[in-house]
N, C-alpha and C positions, 0 to 999 in steps of 0.2 A: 421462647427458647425451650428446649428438651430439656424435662425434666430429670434426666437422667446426665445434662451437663449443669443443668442450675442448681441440683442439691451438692455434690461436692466443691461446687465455686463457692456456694454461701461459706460452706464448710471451711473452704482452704481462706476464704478472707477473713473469718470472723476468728479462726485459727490463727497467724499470723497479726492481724492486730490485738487479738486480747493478748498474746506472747509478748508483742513489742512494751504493749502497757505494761504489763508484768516483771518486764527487766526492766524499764525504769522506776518499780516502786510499786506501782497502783495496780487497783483491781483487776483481771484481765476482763472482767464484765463491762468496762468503761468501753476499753476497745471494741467488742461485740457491737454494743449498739451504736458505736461510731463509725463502723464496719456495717451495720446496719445503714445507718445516713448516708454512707457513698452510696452503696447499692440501691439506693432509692432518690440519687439525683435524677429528675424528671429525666433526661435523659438516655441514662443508664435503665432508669426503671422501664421506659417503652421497650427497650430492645429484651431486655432478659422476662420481663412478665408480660409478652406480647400475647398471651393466652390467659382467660380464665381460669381454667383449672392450673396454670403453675402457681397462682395465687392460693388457687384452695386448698393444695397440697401443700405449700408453704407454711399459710396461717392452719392446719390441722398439725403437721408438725411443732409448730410452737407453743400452740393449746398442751400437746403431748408434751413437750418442755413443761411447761408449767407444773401438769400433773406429777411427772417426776421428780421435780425440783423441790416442790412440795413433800412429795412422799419421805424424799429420804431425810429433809429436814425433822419430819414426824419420825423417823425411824432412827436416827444420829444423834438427836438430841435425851439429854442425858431428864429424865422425866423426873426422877426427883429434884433436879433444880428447877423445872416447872413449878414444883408442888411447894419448894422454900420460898420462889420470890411471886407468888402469885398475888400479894396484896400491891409488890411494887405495879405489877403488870398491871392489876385490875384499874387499879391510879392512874399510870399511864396510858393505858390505852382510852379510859372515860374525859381525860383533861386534856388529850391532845387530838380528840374528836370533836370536844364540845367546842374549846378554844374558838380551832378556825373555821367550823361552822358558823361561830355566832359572826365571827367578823366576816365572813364573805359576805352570809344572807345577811348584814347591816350594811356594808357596801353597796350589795346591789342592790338595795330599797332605797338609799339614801341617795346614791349619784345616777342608778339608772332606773330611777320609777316604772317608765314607760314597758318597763321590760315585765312589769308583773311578780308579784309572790311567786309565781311557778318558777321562773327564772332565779329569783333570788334561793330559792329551797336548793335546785340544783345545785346551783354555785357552791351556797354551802355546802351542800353534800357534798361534792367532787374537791372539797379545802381538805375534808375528814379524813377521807380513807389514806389506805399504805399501803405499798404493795409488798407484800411478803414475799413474792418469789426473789425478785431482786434484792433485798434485803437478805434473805438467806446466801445468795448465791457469794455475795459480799464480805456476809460474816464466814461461809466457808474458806472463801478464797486469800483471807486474813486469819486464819487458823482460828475462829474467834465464837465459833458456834456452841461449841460446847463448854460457855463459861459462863457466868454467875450475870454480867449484863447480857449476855448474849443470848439466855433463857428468859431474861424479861422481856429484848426484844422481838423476841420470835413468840413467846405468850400473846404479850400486847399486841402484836400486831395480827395473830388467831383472834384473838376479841374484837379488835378491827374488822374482818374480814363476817362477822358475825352482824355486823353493826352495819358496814354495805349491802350484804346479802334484805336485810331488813329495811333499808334505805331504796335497793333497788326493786324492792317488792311495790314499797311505797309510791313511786315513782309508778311504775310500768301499771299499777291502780289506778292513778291518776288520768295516766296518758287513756289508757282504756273504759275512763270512762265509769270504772267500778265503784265497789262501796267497801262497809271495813268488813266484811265477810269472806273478800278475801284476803284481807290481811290480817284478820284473825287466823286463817289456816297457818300460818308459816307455824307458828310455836307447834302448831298439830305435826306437820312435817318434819318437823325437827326432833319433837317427840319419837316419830315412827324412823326414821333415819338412825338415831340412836340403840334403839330395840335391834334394827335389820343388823347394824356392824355390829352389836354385843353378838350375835347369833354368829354372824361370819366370825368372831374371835373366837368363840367357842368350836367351830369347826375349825380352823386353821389353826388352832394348838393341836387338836388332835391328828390332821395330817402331817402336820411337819415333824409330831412326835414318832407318829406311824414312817414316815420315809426316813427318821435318823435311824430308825431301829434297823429299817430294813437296806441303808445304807445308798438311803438315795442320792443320786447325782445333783450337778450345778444343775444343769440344763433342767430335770425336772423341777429341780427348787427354784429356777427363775420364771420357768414359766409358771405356775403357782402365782409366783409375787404378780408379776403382770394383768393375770389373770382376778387377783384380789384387787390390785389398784383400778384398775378399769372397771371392776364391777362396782365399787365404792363412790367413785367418782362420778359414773353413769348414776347408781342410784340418788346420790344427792343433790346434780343436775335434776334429775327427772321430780324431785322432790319441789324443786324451787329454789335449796336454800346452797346453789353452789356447789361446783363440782370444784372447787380451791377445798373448802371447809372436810371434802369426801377424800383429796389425797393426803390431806397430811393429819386427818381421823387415822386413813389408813396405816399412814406410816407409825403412826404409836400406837394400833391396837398389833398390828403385827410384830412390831420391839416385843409389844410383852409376852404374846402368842409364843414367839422363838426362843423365850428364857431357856424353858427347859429342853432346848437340842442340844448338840454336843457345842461348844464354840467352835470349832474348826468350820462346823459348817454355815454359823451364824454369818463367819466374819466372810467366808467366800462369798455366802449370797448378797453381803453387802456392796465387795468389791465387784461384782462382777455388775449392781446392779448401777455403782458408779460411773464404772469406766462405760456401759453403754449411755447412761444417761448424760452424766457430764459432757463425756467424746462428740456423742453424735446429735443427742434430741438437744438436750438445754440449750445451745447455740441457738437454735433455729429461733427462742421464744427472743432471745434480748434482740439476736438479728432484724427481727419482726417489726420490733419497737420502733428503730430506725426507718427500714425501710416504709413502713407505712405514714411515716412523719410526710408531712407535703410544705414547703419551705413557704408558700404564699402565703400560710396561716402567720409567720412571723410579722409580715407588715398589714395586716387586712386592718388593726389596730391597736397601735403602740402602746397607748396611754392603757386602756384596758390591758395588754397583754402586762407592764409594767405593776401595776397596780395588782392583778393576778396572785404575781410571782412575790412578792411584797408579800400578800396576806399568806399565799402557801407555805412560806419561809416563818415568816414570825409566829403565825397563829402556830404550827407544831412544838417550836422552840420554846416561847413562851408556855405552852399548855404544857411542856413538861416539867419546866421550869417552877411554876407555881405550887406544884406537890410537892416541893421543898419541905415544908411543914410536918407533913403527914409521912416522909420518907427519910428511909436508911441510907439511900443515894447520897453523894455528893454535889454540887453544885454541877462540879465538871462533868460527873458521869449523866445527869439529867440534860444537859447541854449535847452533850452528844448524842444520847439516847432521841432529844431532839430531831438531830441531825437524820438520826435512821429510821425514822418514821414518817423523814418527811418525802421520802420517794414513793410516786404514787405510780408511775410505772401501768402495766394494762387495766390494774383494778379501777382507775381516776379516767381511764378511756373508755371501760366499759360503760360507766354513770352517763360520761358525755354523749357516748354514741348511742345510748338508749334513749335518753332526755330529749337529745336533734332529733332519733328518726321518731319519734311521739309527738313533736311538733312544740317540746317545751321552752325551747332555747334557740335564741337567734344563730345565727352563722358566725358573726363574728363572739358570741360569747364562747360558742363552740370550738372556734380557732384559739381562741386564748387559752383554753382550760389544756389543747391539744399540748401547745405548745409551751403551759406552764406541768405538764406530765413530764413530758424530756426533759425539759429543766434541771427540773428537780432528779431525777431517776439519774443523770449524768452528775448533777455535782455532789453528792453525796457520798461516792465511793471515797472518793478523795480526802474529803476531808476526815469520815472515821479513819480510814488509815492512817493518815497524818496524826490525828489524834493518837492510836494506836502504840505508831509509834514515839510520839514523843514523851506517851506516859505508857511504859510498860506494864503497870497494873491495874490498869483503868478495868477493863476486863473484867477482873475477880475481886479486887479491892472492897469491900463493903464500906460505908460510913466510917465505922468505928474504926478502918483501918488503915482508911485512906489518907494521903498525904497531900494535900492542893499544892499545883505546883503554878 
């Protein structure tokens, strides 16, 4: 199909179902990627992605989602509640990694031998990760981003994202054949990644200082932001350690960068950089999710896909659960905190689809991991909002303040 009639169809359906979802309660993000899954019934899929490149132009816009969705998370969220609940986070995101690591790769040593330590390493890894774009998209879409759980979830799940980027280094060593020398670089990389954005902050205070003075436009100050996010994002891809880790770097070196312009212009560049991003690109990334789901992976193998989605579920839950101890949280609020971590969304796709094409992981371990991603990535809207709403403080509430209900 013409590209030019397939990008506003994605639009107007992913439109319309995240709407529908939205007046009855839930996330509009549920409907996207369920909007996604029509559009990718084998059927449907032949006729509208009858070309390779509508495919590529698709999946390049959704990447572009991603980077967005990212950025403004880094840019929205309020950085000193980063900086108060960072012990919760640092907790969270080490015990709800470690968790379902250890029970997948003890699963898969213990029921599927034949399949090999390489196999069971994956598995685990692809139990660990979270996907933060969809986890953001969720807590925005629940007014829920800029509060006191919702800075832990979006921390922990940055330290997540830190902990895959290093996982998949591990991995792609592996498959290649290499040694630890190159996986001693990453920390090198991420050193130098580091250095490049302080530099890029350093300059982008001083422009954006320079164009309030001289009473620069949207249009100039959007392009600017653009211009920062893609180069940040490109340089931390091109690094190794992630172009996820490079948009939402961006989005909080630039919050701080913009302190000192006038607000009128801060809050424009924000809006302006919403309503393109939300409106047009973020669709395309949940749409993505769906559509490239393949329905055959559900029966290829039951008892495995079962079993998957068991340890994906519990080991998050549980791993949050157990820093009880050592935390300010509530029961309830670490229960949920659960709940939002455990959407693993493109990060848990990228593991698998790197793992299968290296030659680490059978087809069918491949298919279950696919199809324990959506899973999880769908039911998770639901229930934080549920929660949300049945405890209006859940949110901001700390320990000492909270009320178990």
């Amino acid at each position: 199909m013409e590209i030019f009639v397939l990008v506003p169809l994605i639009l107007l359906v992913t439109f319309v179902m995240g709407f529908l979802f939205k007046r009855i309660g839930m996330p509009a993000v549920v409907g996207q990627i369920l909007a996604g899954i029509l559009l990718g019934i084998p059927f449907l899929r032949a006729v509208l992605f009858d070309s390779e490149s509508a495919l590529v132009i698709v999946d390049f816009l959704a990447y572009l989602g991603i980077i967005f969705l990212l950025f403004l998370a880094g840019l929205e969220i309020d950085i000193e509640k980063i900086r108060e609940t960072s012990r919760e986070s640092l907790l969270i995101s080490l015990s709800s990694a470690l968790v379902p690591f250890a029970l997948g790769f003890t699963f898969m040593m213990l029921v599927f031998p034949s399949y090999g330590w390489l196999a069971a390493l994956v598995f685990g890894g692809a139990m660990m990760v979270t996907s933060e774009a969809t986890k953001v998209k969720v807590l925005m879409d629940l007014n829920s981003l800029n509060t006191h759980l919702g800075a832990i979830m979006l921390a922990a799940g940055a330290l997540d994202d830190i902990f895959e980027v290093l996982f998949l280094a591990l991995v792609a060593v592996i498959g290649r054949g290499g040694g630890l020398i190159e996986l001693a670089a990453i920390p090198v990389e991420i050193v130098i990644f580091v250095v490049v954005a302080f530099a890029f902050f350093k300059g982008a205070s001083k422009i954006f200082r320079y164009l309030d003075r001289k009473g620069g436009n949207q249009t100039e100050i959007f392009s600017l932001v653009v211009i920062f996010i893609m180069v940040l994002a490109a340089l931390s891809e091109g690094l190794g350690i992630g172009y996820l880790i490079g948009a939402i770097a961006g989005g909080f070196i630039l919050q701080i960068a913009m302190k000192n312009i006038h607000e009128r212009h801060r809050k424009d560049m924000i809006k302006v950089t919403e309503l393109i991003a939300l409106g047009f690109i973020v669709p395309f990334f949940f749409a993505n999710v769906g559509i490239n789901f393949e329905f055959d992976t559900l029966f290829s193998s039951i008892g495995l896909l079962v079993a998957t989605v068991v340890i994906a579920f519990s080991g998050k839950i549980v791993g949050c659960i157990v820093i009880k101890p050592f935390s300010r949280l509530t029961l309830k609020q670490l229960y949920y905190t659960g709940w939002a971590m455990n959407s693993r969304g493109a990060a848990e796709l990228v593991i698998a689809l790197a793992a299968k094409q290296l030659g680490l992981i059978p087809l069918e371990v491949f298919s279950a991991l696919v199809a324990m991603s959506l899973i999880t990535t769908l039911t998770f809207p639901p229930v934080l909002a549920r929660g949300i709403h049945r405890n209006p403080g859940l949110m901001n509430v700390v320990a000492s303040e909270a009320v178990e209900t």
